[in-house]
C-alpha positions as CSV (number, residue, x, y, z in Angstrom):
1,X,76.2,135.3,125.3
2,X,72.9,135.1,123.9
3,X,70.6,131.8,124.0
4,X,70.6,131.2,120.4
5,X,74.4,130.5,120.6
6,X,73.8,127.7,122.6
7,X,70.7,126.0,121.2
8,X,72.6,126.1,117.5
9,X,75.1,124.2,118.9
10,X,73.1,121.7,120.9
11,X,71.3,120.9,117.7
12,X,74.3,120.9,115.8
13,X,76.0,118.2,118.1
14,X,72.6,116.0,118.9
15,X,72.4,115.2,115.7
16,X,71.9,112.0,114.4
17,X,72.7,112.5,110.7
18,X,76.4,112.0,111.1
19,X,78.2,111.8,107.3
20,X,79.8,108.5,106.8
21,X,83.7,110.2,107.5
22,X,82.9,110.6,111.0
23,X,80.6,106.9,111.9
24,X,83.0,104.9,109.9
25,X,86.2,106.1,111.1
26,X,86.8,105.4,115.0
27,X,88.4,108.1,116.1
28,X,86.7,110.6,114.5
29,X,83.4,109.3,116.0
30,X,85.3,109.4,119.3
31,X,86.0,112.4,119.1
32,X,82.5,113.7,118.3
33,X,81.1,111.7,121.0
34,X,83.6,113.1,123.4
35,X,82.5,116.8,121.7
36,X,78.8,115.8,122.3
37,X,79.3,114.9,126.0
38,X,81.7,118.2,126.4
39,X,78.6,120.3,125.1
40,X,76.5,118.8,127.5
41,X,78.2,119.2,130.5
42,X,78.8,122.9,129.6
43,X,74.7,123.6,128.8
44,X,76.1,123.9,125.0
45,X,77.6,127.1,125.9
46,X,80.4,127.7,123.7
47,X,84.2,127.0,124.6
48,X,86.6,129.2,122.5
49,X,84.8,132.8,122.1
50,X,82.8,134.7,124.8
51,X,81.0,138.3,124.5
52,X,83.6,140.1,123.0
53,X,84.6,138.0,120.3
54,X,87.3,134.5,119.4
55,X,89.1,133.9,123.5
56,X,92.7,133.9,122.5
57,X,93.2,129.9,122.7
58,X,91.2,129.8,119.2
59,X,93.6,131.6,118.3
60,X,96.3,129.5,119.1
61,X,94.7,126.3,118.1
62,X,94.4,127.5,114.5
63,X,98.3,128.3,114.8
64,X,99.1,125.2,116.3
65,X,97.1,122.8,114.3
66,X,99.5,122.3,111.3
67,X,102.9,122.6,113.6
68,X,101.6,119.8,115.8
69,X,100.6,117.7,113.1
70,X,103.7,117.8,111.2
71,X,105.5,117.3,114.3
72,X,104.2,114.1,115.2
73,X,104.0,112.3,111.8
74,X,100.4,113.1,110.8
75,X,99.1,114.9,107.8
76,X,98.9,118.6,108.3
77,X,95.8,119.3,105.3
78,X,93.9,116.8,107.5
79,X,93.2,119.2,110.2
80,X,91.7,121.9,108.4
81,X,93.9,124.7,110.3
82,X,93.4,127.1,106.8
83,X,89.4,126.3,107.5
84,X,89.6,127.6,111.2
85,X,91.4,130.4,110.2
86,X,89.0,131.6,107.4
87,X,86.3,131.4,110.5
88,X,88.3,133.0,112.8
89,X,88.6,135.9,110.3
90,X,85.0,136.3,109.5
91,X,84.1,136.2,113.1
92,X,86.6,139.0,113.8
93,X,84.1,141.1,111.3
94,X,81.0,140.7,113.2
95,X,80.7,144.3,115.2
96,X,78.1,142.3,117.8
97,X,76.2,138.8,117.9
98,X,72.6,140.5,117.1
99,X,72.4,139.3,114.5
100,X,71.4,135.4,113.5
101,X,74.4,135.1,111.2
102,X,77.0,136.4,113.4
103,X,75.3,133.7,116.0
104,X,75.7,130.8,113.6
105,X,79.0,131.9,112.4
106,X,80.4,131.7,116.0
107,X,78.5,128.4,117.1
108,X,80.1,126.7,114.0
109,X,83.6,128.0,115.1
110,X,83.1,126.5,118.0
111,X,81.9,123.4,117.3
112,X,84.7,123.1,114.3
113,X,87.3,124.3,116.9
114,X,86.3,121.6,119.2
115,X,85.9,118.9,116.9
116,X,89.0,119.6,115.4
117,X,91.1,119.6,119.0
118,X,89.5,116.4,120.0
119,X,90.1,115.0,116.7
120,X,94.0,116.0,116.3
121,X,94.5,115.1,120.4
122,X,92.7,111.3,119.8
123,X,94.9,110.9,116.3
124,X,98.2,112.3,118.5
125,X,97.3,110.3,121.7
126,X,95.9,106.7,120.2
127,X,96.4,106.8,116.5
128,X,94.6,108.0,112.9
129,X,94.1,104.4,112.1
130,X,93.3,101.1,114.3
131,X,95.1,97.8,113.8
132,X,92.0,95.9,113.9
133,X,91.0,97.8,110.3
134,X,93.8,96.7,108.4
135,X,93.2,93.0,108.8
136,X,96.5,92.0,110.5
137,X,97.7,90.4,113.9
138,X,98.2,93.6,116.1
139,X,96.3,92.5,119.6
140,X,98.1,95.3,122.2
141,X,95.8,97.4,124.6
142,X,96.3,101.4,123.6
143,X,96.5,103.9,125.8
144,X,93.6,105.1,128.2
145,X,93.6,109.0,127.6
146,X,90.6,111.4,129.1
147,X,90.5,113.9,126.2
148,X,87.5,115.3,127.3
149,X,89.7,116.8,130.8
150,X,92.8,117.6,128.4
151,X,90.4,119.6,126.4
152,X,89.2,121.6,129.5
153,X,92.5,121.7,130.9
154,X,93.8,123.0,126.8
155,X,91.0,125.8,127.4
156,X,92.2,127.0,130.7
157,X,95.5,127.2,129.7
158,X,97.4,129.8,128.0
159,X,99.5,127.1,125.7
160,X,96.9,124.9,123.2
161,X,99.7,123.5,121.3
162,X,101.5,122.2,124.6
163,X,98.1,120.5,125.7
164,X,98.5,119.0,122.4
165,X,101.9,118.5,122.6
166,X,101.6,116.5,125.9
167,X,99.2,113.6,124.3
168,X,102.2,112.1,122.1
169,X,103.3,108.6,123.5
170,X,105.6,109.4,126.4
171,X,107.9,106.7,125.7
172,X,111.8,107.7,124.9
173,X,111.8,105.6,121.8
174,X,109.1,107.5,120.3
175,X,111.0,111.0,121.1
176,X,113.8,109.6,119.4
177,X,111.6,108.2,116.4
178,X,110.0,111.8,116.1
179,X,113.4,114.0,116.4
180,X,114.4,111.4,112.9
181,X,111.5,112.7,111.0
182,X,112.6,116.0,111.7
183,X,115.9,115.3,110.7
184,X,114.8,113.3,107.5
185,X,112.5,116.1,106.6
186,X,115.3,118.6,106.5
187,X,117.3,116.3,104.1
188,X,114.6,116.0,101.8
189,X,114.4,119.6,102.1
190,X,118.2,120.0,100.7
191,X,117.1,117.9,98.0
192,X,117.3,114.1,99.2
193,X,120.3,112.0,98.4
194,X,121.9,111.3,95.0
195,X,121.3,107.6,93.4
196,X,124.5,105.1,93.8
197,X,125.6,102.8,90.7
198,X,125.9,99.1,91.3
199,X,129.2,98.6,89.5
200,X,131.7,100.6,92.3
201,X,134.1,98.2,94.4
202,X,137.1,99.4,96.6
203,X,139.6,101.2,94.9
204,X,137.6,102.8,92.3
205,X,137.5,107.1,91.4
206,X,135.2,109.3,89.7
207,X,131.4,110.3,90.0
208,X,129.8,107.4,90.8
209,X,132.1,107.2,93.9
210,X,131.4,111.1,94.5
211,X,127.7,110.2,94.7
212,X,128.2,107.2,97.2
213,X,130.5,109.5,99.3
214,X,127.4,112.1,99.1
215,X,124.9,109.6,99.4
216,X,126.4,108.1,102.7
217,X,127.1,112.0,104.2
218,X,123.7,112.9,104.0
219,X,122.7,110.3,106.7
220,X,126.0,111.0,108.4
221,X,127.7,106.9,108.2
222,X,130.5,109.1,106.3
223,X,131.8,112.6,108.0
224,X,131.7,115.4,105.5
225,X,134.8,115.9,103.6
226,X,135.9,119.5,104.4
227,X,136.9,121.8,101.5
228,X,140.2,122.1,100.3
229,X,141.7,125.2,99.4
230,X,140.1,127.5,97.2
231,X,136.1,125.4,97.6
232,X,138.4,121.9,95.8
233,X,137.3,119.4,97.5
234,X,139.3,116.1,97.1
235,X,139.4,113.8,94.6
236,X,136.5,111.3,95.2
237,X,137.6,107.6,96.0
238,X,136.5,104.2,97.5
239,X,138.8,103.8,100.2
240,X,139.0,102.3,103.4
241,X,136.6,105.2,105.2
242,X,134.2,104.3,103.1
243,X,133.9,100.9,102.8
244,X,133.4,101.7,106.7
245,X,130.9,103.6,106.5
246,X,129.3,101.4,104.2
247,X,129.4,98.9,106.7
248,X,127.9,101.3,109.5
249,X,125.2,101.4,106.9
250,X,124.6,98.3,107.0
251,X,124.6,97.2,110.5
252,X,121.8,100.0,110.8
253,X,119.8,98.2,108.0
254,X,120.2,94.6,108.9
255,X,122.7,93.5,106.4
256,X,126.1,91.7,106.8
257,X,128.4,94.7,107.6
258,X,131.3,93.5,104.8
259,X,131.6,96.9,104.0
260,X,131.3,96.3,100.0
261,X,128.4,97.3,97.4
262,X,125.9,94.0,97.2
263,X,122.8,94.1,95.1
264,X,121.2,94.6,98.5
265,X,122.8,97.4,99.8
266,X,122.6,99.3,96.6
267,X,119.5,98.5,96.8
268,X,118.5,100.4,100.6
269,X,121.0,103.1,99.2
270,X,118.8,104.1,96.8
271,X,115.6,104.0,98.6
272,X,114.7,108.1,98.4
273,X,114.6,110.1,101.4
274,X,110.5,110.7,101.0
275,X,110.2,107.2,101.1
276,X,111.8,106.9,104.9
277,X,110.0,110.0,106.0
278,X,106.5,107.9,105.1
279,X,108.6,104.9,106.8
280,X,109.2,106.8,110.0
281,X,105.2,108.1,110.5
282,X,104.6,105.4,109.8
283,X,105.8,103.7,113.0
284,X,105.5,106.6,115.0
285,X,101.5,105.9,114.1
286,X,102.2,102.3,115.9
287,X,103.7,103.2,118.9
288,X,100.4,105.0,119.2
289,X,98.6,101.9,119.0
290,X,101.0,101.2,122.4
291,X,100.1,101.3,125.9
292,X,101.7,104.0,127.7
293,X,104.2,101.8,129.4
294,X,105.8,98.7,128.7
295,X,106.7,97.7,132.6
296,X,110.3,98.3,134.3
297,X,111.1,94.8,133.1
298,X,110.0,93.2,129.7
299,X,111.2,91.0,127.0
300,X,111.2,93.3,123.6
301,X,110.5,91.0,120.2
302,X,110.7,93.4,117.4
303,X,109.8,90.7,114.5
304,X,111.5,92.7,111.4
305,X,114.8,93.1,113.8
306,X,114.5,89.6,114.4
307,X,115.7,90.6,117.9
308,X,114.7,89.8,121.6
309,X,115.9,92.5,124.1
310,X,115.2,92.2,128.1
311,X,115.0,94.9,130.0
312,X,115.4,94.9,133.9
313,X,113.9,97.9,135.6
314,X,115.0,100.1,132.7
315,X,118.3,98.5,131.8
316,X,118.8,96.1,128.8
317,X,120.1,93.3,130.4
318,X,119.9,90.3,127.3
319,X,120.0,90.7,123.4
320,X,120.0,88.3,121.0
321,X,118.6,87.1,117.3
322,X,115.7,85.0,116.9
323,X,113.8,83.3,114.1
324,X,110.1,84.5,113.5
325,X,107.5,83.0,111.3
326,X,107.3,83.2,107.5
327,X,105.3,84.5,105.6
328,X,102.3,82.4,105.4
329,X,102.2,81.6,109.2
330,X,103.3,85.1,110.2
331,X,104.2,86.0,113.9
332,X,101.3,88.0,116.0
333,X,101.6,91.0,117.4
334,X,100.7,90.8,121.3
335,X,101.4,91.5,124.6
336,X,101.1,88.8,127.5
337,X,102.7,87.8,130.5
338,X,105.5,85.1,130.9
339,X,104.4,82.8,133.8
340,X,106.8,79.7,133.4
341,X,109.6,77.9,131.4
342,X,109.8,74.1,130.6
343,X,113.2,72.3,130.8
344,X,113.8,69.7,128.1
345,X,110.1,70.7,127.1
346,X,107.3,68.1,124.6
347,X,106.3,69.2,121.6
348,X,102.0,69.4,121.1
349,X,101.9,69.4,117.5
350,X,99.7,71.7,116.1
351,X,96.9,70.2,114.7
352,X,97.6,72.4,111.4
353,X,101.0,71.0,111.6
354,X,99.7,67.6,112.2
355,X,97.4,67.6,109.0
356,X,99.7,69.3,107.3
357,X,102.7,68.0,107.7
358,X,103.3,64.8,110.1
359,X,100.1,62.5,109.0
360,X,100.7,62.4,105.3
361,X,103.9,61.2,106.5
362,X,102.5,58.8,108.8
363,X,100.3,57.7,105.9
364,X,103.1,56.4,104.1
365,X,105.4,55.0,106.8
366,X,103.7,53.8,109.5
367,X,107.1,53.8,111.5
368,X,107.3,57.9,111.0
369,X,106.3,58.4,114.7
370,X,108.3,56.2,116.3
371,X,111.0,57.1,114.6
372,X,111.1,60.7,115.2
373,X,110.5,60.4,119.5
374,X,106.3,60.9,118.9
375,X,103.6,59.6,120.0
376,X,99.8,59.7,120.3
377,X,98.3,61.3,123.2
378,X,94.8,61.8,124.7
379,X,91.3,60.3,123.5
380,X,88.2,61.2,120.6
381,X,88.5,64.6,119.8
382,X,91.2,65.6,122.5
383,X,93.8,63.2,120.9
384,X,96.9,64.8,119.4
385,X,100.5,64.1,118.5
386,X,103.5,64.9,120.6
387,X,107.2,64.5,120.2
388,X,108.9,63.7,123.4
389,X,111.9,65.9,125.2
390,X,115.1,64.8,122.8
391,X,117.6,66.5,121.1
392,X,115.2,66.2,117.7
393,X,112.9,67.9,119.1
394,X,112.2,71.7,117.3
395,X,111.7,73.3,120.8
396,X,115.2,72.3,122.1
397,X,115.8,72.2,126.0
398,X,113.6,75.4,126.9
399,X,110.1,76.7,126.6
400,X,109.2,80.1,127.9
401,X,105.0,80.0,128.1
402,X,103.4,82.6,128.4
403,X,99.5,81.2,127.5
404,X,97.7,82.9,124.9
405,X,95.3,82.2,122.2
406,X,98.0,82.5,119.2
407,X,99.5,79.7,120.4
408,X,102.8,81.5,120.4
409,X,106.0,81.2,122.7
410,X,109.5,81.7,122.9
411,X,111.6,78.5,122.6
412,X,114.9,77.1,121.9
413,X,116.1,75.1,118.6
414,X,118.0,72.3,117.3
415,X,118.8,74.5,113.7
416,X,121.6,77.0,115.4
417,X,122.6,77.4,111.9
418,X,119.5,79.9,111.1
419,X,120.9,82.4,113.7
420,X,123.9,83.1,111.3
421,X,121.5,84.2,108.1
422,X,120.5,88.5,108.2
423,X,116.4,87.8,107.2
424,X,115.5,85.1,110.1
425,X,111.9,84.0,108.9
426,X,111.4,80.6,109.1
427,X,109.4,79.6,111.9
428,X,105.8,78.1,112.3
429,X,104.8,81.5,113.9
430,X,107.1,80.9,117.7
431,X,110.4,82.6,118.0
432,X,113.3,81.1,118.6
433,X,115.9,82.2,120.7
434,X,119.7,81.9,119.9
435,X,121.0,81.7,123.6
436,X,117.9,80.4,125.7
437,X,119.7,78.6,128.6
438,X,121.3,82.3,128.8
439,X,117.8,83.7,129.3
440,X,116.6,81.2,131.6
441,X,119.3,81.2,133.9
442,X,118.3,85.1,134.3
443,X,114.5,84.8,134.5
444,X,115.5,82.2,137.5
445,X,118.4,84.1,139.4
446,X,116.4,85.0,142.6
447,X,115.4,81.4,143.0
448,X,117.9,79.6,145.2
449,X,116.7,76.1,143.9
450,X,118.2,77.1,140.5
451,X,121.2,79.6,141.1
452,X,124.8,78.1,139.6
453,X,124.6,75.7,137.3
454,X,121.2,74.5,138.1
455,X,119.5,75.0,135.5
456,X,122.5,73.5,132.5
457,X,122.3,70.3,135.5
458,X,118.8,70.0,134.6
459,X,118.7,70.3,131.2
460,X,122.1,67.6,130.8
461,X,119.5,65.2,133.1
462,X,116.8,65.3,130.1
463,X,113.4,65.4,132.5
464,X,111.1,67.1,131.4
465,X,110.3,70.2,134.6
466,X,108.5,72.9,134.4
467,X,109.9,75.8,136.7
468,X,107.6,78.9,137.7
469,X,108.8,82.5,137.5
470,X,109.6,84.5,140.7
471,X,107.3,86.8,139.3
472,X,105.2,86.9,135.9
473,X,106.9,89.3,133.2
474,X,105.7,91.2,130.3
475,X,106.4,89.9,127.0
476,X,105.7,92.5,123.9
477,X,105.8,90.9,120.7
478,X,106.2,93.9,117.9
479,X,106.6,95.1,114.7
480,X,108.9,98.3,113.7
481,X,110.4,99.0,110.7
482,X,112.1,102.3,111.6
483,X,113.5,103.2,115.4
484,X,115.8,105.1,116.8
485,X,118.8,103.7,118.9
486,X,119.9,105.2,122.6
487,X,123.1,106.5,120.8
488,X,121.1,108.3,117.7
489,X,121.4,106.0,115.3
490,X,118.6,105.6,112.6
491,X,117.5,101.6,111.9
492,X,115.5,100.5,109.0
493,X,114.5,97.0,108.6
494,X,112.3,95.6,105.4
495,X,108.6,95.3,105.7
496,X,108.7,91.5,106.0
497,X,104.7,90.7,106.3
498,X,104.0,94.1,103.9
499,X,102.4,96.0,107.2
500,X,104.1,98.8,106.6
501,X,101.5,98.7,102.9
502,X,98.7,98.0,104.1
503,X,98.9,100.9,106.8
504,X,100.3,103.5,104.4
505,X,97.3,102.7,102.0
506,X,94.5,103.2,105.0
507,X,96.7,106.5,105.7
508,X,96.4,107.7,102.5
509,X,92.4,106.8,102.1
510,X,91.4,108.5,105.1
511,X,89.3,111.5,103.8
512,X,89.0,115.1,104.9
513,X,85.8,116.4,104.5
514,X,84.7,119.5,105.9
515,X,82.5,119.6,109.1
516,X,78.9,120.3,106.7
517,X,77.1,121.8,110.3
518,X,74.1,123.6,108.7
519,X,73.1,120.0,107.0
520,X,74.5,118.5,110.5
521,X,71.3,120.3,112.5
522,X,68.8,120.2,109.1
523,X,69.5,124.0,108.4
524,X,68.4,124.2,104.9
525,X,68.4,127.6,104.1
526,X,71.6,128.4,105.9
527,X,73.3,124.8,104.3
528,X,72.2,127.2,100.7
């Protein structure tokens, strides 16, 4: 290979006149980084050609590019696969490398090929778009991926798109979450789903009811109708099949399952296909923000399911509803570690609760405090309010802490009747748990102390105890919109905090500039 190769691409990726695409967006100055430090351990010699031309892996790189975009939920056009393959071609023309243009043409291909792998294999591996840019409470630790070593290990191999491939999340739930896009995408691609009317109740005929029986096939909650003889099929009606499958419907979108047309299920009905495709990348580009495990055993909070799930070395062992925060004081998204529970637990009043809220109060009935079990507590600045253990207290008879900045925990309630309503955001930004006694008697099995009825004993005794874990467990507090259950079945859940906007709007900014490498390296008359 001769020398020039390598000093045009050493001063192509030394520079220091980087365009604003690549500095301001993380990834993408990852990914040159990681291309500048793969140069350099390889004396700038380049990776995807040698002597007699393009080494077959450029090849299938440019191939792969747009397949294994699409595949994983990102945007095929932003990967440039046409670009590569319009280089590709004109390097296929040069007879020999004598000359200085055939020598820039193949450094350029290989420093686009590169940047383009690295690029694609960060957005697969860790995500097109960081949490921390969007200005909302997302506070998990990503995955840890080498992509330098997969890039050596892609160029060794005879399969670039399964070295791609491999850098997806490896959790199930995001297999199951990509095989729905697929599935989506070939709906759309039969032309979507027809619109339902709002006026069609049980009983009723005609083409409004043909269109709901269409509308609910297409996402299979009704079985397809075979034909009838001679291509008839039978005469549309409302019956008792569908108001089931209307119902399956809505279990799978968090409505009440009464099997009948409300303004809200109407209302999911006729969200169009494209618009779930953009709902499923769009979670697909969270769990990317994951780390590559969750632990054996966790507790699950999926804040738009308004769901806990614990899972025991794989297994879910405890599901139930919770209540998350509203609007204004919205529930983070974190990961921590549950060390203890409290029994018959005190309530620390926030102090933006106790501003906000309880002194006003206090202001106008000096007997508000007493009267509702609290007290001052402390001295100076470290004094605060607290309600005492009691059956008015908002935290009920257990408290699972795990300590974190946020301030947030899982607790028990008084208001029971909160669990029975379908959209469950009304907390100060804790969850509530419908069946907490339930959960601490599991957390505490393996404790002898508290086996039996030990732990209802010492709630019914009203002390206040705090009991520590056998071992600490991980808690993931998360948002998903879209997922796929064990059995297949496709759930959708409303955009409660509108994070779902604000990360299809950074999606959609993200430009796609094209790699300007005679500019990069101050190559005037080649950048002409």
């Amino acid at each position: 290979m001769p020398p020039q190769v390598a000093q045009i691409i050493r001063s192509t990726v030394e520079s220091e006149t980087l365009p604003a695409t690549i500095k301001e967006q993380k990834e993408r100055a990852r990914a040159w980084d990681e291309m500048r430090r793969f140069y350099q351990k390889r004396q700038y010699q380049p990776a995807w050609s040698d002597v007699k031309g393009p080494r077959p892996q450029a090849e299938q790189l440019a191939q792969a590019v747009a397949s294994v975009a699409a595949t994983e939920g990102l945007d095929p056009q932003r990967y440039q696969s046409e670009r590569l393959a319009g280089l590709l071609s004109q390097m296929k023309e040069d007879k020999s490398l004598e000359s200085p243009e055939a020598q820039r043409r193949l450094a350029d291909l290989d420093v686009e090929m590169t940047f383009v792998y690295l690029t694609l294999a960060a957005h697969t591996a860790i995500g097109r778009v960081q949490p921390e840019t969007l200005r909302i409470h997302w506070e998990n630790q990503s995955r840890n991926v080498d992509l330098d070593a997969r890039l050596e290990k892609a160029l060794q191999s005879d399969d670039v798109a399964a070295s791609l491939r491999t850098l997806a999340p490896p959790n199930p739930r995001y297999a199951r979450l990509r095989d729905a896009l697929a599935r989506y995408r070939e709906i759309a691609n039969r032309g979507g789903w027809p619109k339902v009317p709002e006026d069609l109740e049980k009983g009723a005929r005609g083409a409004g009811v043909l269109a709901l029986r269409n509308r609910l096939t297409a996402e299979g909650d009704l079985p397809a109708v075979p034909e009838g003889r001679e291509g008839q099929q039978p005469a549309p009606v409302f019956d008792d099949a569908v108001a089931q499958a209307i119902a399956r419907f809505q279990q799978r979108h968090g409505l009440e399952p009464d099997g009948k047309l409300g303004e809200d299920t109407v209302a999911e009905l006729n969200v169009p296909v494209q618009q779930r495709i953009q709902q499923i990348e769009i979670n697909l580009e969270r769990w990317r923000w994951l780390p590559s495990s969750l632990g054996d055993s966790y507790v699950w909070v999926n804040v738009p399911e308004f769901r806990m799930e614990l899972y025991d070395e794989g297994r879910k062992a405890i599901d139930m509803a919770v209540v998350v925060g509203k609007q204004q004081s919205q529930t983070p998204v974190f990961s921590d570690m549950m060390e203890y529970l409290e029994l018959n637990p005190e309530w620390n009043i926030p102090p933006s609760i106790a501003e906000g809220e309880i002194l006003p109060k206090l202001a106008s009935d000096p007997g508000y405090l007493a009267s509702h079990n609290m007290e001052f507590v402390g001295e100076g600045a470290n004094q605060r309010i607290r309600q005492r253990s009691g059956p008015d207290n908002p935290l009920g008879q257990v408290k699972f802490m795990f300590p974190n900045e946020h301030d947030v925990y899982l607790h028990d309630t008084p208001a029971d009747h909160l669990f029975s309503r379908e959209e469950r955001d009304f907390s100060h930004g804790c969850i509530r748990l419908e069946r907490p006694v339930q959960l601490a008697e599991y957390l505490l099995r393996d404790k002898p102390e508290w086996g039996g009825t030990k732990v209802r004993e010492a709630i019914l005794s009203g002390e206040h105890r705090t009991v520590r874990l056998p071992k600490k467990l991980p808690v993931h507090i998360l948002y998903f919109t879209a997922w796929v259950e064990d059995n297949g079945v496709v759930n959708f859940r409303k955009d409660v905090y509108g994070h779902d906007q604000k990360l299809a709007a950074a999606l959609a900014q993200e430009p796609v500039v094209p790699l300007d490498l005679p500019a990069l390296r101050g190559d005037v008359r080649a950048a002409r």
